[in-house]
VEXTOR-855248 format. One record per residue (C-alpha): residue number from 1; residue in three letters; x, y, z. Coordinates in steps of 0.02 Angstrom, whole numbers, plus 32768, in hexadecimal, padded with zeros to 4 digits. Layout:
// residues N
(node NUM,"ALA",(X,Y,Z))
...
//
This chain:
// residues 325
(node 1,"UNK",(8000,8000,8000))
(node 2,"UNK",(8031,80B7,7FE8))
(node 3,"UNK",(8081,8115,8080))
(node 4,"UNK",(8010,816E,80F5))
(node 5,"UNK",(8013,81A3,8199))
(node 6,"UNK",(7FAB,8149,8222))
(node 7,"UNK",(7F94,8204,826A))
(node 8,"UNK",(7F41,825F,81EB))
(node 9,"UNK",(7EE7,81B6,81B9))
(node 10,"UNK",(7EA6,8195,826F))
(node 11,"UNK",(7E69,8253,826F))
(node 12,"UNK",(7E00,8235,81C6))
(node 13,"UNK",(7DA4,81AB,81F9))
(node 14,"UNK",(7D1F,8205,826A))
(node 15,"UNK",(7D08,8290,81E7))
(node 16,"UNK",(7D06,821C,8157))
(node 17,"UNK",(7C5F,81B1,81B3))
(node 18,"UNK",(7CC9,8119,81BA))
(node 19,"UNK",(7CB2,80B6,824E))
(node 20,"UNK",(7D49,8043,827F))
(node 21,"UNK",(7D12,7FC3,8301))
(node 22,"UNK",(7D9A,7F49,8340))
(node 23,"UNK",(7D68,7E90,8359))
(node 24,"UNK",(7DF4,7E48,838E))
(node 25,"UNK",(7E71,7E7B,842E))
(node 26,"UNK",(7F10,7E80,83B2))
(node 27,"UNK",(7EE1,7E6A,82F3))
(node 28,"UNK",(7E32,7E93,828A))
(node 29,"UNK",(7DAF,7F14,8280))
(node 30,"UNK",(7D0B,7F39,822E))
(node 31,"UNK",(7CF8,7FD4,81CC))
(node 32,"UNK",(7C46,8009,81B4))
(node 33,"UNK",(7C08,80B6,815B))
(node 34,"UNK",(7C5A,809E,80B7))
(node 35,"UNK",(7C2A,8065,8006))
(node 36,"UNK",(7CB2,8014,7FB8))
(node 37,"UNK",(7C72,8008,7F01))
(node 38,"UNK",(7C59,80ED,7F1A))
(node 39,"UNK",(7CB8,816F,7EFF))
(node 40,"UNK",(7D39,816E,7F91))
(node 41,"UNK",(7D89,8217,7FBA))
(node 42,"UNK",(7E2D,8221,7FFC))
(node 43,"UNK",(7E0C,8231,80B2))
(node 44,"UNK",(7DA5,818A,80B0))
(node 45,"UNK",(7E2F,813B,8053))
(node 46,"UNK",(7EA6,8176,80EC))
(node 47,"UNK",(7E3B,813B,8164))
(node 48,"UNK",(7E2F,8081,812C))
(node 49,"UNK",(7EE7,8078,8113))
(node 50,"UNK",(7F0B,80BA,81BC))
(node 51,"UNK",(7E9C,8029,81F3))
(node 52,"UNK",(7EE4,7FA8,817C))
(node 53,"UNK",(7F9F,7FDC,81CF))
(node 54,"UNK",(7F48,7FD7,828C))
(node 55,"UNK",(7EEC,7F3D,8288))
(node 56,"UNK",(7F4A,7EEA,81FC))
(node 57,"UNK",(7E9B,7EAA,81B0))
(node 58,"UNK",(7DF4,7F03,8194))
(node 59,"UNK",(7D49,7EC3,816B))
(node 60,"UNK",(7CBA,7F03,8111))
(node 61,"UNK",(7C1D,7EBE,80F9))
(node 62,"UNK",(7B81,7ECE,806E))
(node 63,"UNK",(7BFD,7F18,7FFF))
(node 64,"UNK",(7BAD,7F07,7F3F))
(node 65,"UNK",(7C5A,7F14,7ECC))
(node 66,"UNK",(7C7E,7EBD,7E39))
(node 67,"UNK",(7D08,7E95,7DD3))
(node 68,"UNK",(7D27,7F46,7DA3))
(node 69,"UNK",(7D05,7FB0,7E5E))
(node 70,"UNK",(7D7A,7F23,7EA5))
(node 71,"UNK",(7E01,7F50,7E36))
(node 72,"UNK",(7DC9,8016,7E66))
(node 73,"UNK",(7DE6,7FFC,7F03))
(node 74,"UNK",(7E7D,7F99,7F0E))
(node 75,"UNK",(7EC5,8033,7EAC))
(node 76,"UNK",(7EA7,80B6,7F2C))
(node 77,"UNK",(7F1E,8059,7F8C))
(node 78,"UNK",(7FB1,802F,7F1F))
(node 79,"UNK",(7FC0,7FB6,7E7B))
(node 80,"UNK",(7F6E,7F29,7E50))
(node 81,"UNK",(7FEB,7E8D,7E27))
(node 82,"UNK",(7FA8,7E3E,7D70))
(node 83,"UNK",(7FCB,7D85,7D90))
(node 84,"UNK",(8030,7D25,7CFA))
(node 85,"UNK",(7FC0,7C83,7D16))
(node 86,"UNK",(7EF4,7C6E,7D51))
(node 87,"UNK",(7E7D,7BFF,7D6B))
(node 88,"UNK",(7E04,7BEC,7CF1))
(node 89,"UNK",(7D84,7C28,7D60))
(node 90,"UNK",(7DDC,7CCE,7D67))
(node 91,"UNK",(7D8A,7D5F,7D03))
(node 92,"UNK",(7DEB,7D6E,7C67))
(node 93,"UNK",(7DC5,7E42,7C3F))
(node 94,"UNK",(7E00,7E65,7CF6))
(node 95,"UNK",(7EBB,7E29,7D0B))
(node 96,"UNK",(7ECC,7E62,7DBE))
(node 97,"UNK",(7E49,7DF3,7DF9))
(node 98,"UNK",(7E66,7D39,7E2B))
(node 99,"UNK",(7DC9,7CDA,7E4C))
(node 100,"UNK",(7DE6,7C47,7ECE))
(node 101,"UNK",(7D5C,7BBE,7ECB))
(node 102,"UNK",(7DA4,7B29,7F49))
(node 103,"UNK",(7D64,7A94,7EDC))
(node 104,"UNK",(7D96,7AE2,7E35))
(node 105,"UNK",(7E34,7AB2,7DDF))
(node 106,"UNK",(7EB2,7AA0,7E6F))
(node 107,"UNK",(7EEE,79E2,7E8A))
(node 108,"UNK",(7E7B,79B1,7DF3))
(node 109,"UNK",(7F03,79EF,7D7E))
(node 110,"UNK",(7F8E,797F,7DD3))
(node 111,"UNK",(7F35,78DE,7DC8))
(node 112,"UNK",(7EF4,78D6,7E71))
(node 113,"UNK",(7E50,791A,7EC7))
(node 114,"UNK",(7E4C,79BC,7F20))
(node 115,"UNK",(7E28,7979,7FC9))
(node 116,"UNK",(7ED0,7910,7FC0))
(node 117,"UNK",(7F2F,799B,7F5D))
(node 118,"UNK",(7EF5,7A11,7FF1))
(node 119,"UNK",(7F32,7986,807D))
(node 120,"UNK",(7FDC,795D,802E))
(node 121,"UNK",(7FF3,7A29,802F))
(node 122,"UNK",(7FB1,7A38,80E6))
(node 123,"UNK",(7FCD,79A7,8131))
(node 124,"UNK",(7FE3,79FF,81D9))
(node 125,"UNK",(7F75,7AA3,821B))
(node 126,"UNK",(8010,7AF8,8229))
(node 127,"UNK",(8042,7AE0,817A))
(node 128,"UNK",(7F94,7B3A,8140))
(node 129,"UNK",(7FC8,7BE5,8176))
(node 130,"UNK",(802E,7C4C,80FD))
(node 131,"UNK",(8027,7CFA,80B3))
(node 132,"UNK",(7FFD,7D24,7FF9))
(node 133,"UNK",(8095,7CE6,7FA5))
(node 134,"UNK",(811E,7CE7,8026))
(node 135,"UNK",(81AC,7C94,7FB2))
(node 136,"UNK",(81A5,7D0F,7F38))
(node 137,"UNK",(8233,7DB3,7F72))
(node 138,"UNK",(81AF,7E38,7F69))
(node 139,"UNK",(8109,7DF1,7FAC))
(node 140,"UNK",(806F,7E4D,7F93))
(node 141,"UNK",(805D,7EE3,8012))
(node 142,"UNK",(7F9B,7EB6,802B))
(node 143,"UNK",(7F04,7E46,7FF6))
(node 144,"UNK",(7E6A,7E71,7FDA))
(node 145,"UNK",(7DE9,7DE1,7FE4))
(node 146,"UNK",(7D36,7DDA,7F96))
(node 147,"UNK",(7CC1,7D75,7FBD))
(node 148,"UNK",(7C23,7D4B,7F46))
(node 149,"UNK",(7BEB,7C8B,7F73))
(node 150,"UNK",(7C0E,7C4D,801F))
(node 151,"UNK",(7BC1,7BB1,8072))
(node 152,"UNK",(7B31,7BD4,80F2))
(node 153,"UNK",(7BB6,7B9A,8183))
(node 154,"UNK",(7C73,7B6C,817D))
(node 155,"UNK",(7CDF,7BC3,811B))
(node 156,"UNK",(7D27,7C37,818A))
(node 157,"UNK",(7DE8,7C94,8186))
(node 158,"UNK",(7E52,7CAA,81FC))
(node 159,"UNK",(7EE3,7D1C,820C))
(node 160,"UNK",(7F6C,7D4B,828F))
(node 161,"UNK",(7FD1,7DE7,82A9))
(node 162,"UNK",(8084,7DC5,8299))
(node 163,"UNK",(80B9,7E62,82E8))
(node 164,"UNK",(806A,7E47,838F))
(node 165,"UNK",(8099,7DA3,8385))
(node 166,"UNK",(814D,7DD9,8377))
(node 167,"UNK",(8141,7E59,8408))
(node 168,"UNK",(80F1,7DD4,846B))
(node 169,"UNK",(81A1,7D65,8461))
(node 170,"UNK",(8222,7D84,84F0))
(node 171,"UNK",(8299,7E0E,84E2))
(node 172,"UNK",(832F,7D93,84D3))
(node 173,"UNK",(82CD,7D29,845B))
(node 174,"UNK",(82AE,7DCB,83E8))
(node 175,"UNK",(835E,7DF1,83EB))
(node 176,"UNK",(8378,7D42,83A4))
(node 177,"UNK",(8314,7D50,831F))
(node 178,"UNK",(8344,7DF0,82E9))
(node 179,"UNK",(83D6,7DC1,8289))
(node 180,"UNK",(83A1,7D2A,8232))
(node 181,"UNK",(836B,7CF7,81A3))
(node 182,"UNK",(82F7,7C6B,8135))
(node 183,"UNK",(82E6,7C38,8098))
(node 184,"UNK",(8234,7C28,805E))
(node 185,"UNK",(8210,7BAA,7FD7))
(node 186,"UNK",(815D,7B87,7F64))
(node 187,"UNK",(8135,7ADB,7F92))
(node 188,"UNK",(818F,7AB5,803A))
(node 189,"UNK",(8146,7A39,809B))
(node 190,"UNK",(80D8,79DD,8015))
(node 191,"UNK",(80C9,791E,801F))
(node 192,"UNK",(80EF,78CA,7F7F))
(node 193,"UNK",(807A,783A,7F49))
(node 194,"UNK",(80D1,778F,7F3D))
(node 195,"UNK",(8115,7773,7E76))
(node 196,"UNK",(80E9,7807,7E08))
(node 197,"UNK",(80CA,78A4,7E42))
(node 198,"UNK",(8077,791B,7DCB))
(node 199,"UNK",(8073,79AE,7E56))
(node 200,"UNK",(811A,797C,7E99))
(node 201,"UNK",(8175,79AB,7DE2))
(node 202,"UNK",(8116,7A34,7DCE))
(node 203,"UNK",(815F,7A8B,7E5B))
(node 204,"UNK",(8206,7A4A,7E38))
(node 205,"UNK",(81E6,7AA8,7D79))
(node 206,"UNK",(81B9,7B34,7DD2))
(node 207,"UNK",(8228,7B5A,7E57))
(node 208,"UNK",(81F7,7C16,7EBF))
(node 209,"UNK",(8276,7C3F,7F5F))
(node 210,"UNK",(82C8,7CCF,7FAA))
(node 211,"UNK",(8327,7CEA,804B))
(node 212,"UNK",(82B3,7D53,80AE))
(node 213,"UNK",(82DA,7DA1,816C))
(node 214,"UNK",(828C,7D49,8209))
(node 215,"UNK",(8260,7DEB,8241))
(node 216,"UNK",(8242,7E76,81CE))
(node 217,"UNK",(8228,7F28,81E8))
(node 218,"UNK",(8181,7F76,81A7))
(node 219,"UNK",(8175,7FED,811E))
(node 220,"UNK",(8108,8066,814C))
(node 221,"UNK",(80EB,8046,8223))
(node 222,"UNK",(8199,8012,823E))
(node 223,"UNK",(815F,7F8C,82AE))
(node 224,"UNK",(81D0,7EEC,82A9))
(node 225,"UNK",(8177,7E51,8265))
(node 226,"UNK",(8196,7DB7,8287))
(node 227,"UNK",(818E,7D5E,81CC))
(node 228,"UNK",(8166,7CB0,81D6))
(node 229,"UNK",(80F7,7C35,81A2))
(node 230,"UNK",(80B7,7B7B,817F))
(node 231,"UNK",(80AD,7B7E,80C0))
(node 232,"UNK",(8141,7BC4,8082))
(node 233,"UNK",(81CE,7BC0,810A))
(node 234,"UNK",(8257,7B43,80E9))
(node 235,"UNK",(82F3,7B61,8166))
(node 236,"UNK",(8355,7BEA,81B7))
(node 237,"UNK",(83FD,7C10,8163))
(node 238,"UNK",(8492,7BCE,81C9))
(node 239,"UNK",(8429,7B5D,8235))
(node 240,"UNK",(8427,7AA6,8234))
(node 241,"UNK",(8393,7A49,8206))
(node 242,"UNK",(8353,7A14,82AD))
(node 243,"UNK",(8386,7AC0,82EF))
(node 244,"UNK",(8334,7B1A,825D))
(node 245,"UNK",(8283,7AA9,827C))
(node 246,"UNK",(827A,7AC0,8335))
(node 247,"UNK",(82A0,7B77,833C))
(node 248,"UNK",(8226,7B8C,82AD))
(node 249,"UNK",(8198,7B1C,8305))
(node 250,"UNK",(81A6,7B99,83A0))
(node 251,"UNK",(8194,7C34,8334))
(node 252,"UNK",(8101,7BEC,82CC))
(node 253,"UNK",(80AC,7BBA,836D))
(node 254,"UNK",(80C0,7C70,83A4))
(node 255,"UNK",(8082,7CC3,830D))
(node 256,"UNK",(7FDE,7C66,830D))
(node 257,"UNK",(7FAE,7C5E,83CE))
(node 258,"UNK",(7EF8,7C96,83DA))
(node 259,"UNK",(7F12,7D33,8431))
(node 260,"UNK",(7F69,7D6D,8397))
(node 261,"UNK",(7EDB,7D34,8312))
(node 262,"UNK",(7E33,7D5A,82D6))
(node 263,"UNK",(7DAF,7CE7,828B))
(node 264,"UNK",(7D2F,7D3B,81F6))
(node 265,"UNK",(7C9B,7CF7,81DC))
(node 266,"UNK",(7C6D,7D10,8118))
(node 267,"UNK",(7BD1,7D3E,80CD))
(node 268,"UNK",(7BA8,7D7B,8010))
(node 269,"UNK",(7BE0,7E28,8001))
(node 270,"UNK",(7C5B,7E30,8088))
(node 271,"UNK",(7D1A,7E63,804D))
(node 272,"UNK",(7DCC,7E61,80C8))
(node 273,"UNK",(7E4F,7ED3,80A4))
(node 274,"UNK",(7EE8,7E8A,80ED))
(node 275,"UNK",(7F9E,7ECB,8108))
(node 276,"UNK",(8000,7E2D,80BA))
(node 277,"UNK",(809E,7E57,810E))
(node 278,"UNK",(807A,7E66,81B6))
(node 279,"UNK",(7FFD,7DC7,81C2))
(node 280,"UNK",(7FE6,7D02,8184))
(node 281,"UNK",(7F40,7CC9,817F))
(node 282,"UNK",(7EF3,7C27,8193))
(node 283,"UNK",(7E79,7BDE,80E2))
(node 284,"UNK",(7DD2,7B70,811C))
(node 285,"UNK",(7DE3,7AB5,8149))
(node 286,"UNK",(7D41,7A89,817D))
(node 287,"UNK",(7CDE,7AB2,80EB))
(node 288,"UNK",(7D2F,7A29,806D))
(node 289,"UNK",(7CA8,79A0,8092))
(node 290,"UNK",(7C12,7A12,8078))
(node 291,"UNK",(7BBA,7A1A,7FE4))
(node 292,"UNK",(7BB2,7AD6,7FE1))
(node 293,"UNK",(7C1E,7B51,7F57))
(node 294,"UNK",(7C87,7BDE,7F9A))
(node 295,"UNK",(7CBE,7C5F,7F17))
(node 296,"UNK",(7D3D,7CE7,7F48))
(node 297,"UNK",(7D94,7D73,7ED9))
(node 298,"UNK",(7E30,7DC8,7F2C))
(node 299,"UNK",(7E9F,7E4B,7EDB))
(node 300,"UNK",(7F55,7E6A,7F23))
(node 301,"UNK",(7FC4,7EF7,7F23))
(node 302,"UNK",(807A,7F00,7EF9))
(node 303,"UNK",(80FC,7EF8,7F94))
(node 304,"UNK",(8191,7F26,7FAB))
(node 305,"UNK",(8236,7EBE,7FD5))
(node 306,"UNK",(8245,7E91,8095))
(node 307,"UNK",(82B1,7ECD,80EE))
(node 308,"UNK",(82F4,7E9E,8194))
(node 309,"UNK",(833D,7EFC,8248))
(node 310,"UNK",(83EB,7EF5,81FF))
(node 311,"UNK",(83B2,7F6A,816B))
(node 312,"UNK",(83D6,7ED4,80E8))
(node 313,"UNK",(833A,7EB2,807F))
(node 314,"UNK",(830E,7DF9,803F))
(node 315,"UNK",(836E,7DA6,7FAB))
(node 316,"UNK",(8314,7D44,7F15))
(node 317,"UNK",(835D,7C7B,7F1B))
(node 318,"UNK",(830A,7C43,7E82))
(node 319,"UNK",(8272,7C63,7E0E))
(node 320,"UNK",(824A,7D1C,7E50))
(node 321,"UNK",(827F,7DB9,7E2D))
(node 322,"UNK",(8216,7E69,7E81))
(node 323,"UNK",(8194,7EAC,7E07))
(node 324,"UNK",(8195,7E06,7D94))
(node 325,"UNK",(810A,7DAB,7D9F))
//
């Protein structure tokens, strides 16, 4: 997102009509009093990004975009990444606008159904959590989710705040951390299937890393983050193997305690605006047996390269460079 201070923002949002109600004791709030698909001015603009930087996710609900205000919107607060590769359920006139359906596509295109694709991918619940493409060396600064079919019940998202969670380690534990680094691969963790793998060469064809900071420094609040998660992390640099895994284990288990998280209930209409590099969230598990669709549209804006307490920022390993998607 664009650079703004929480100041001026925080002092818009009671003249703008916007109504930012927290939900959470450390990450999410609901905005109310604004029409996303209208004509935002400038102070309502500053006003939700000041929120987006507090709570690190916002939610809106009985929002009525389409394809087009979505894109609007995600505008307003920086610029829309256009996606190489889609799914086919993906709007083709609106490039900035990747449609996720859960049974569409997915493991069907490996040779394997999408409830074992989804399994061999998150075969623990700590594996699940991840932020929008963490291997590549300049993740997206922010999400912003859609939702247009949900199920009647399940489906929910969680995410977690990974600056509180960092604050919330010891002091000598922080100082740790500080000056280390991980390298954050597409694919870690998958379970091949026995013999041929379809999946398993396709990320080998396709290899994404970069050598990211444990604990990076935030763009715009300056808060230090503590940048891990279950999907992409593979091992800290200079660390054996079983010293890389536990000390990883610990920090995951920190990031995603439940003081530090918030839980969204979905409905049709509703849309969260998430800061991508100061959270990980968590996709539904316990809607894959149910017979009910769930359609969701999210748009992501361009980030910048990480950088960490030391002042270095992340390096690309293989398959990524910043700006090239």
């Amino acid at each position: 997102m664009t650079t703004n201070t929480g100041r001026d923002a925080t002092a818009a949002e009671g003249v703008s009509g916007i109504e930012v109600k927290p939900v959470a004791g450390h990450i999410g709030a609901e905005i109310t009093g604004v029409d996303l698909a209208g004509e935002l001015d400038d102070t309502a603009v500053a006003a939700i990004r000041a929120a987006v930087l507090r709570w690190k996710v916002v939610f809106f609900r009985d929002q009525k975009l389409d394809h087009a205000g979505h894109v609007a919107f995600a505008r307003r607060f920086g610029e829309p990444v256009v996606l190489r590769k889609r799914g086919s359920a993906s709007p083709p006139d609106f490039p900035e606008v990747e449609t996720t359906a859960d049974r569409l596509e997915l493991g069907g295109r490996f040779g394997m159904e999408h409830d074992e694709w989804l399994q061999r991918r998150r075969h623990t619940l700590l594996r699940g959590w991840h932020c929008d493409h963490g291997a590549r060396v300049d993740p997206p600064a922010a999400t912003i989710l859609r939702a247009e079919t949900v199920p009647p019940y399940g489906g929910d998202t969680t995410w977690s705040n990974l600056a509180a969670a960092y604050a919330g380690l010891s002091a000598p534990v922080r100082e740790f951390v500080d000056g280390l680094r991980a390298e954050h691969r597409l694919g870690v963790g998958y379970q091949p299937r026995p013999g041929d793998d379809r999946y398993l060469r396709h990320l080998l064809d396709h290899q994404v890393a970069s050598e990211h900071p444990l604990v990076r420094v935030h763009p715009e609040t300056g808060e230090r983050v503590l940048f891990v998660n279950g999907y992409y992390l593979e091992q800290i640099v200079g660390l054996s193997r079983p010293e890389s895994r536990a000390i990883l284990d610990m920090l995951l288990e920190q990031a995603v305690r439940p003081e530090y998280t918030v839980r969204f209930r979905w409905e049709p209409g509703s849309v969260a605006f998430w800061d991508n590099r100061a959270t990980i969230h968590l996709a539904p598990s316990d809607n894959a047996h149910l017979d009910f669709p769930r359609t969701m549209h999210r748009v992501m804006l361009t980030g910048d390269i990480p950088v960490g307490v030391d002042g270095k920022p992340s390096q690309p390993v293989v398959g990524t460079a910043p700006g090239r998607w």
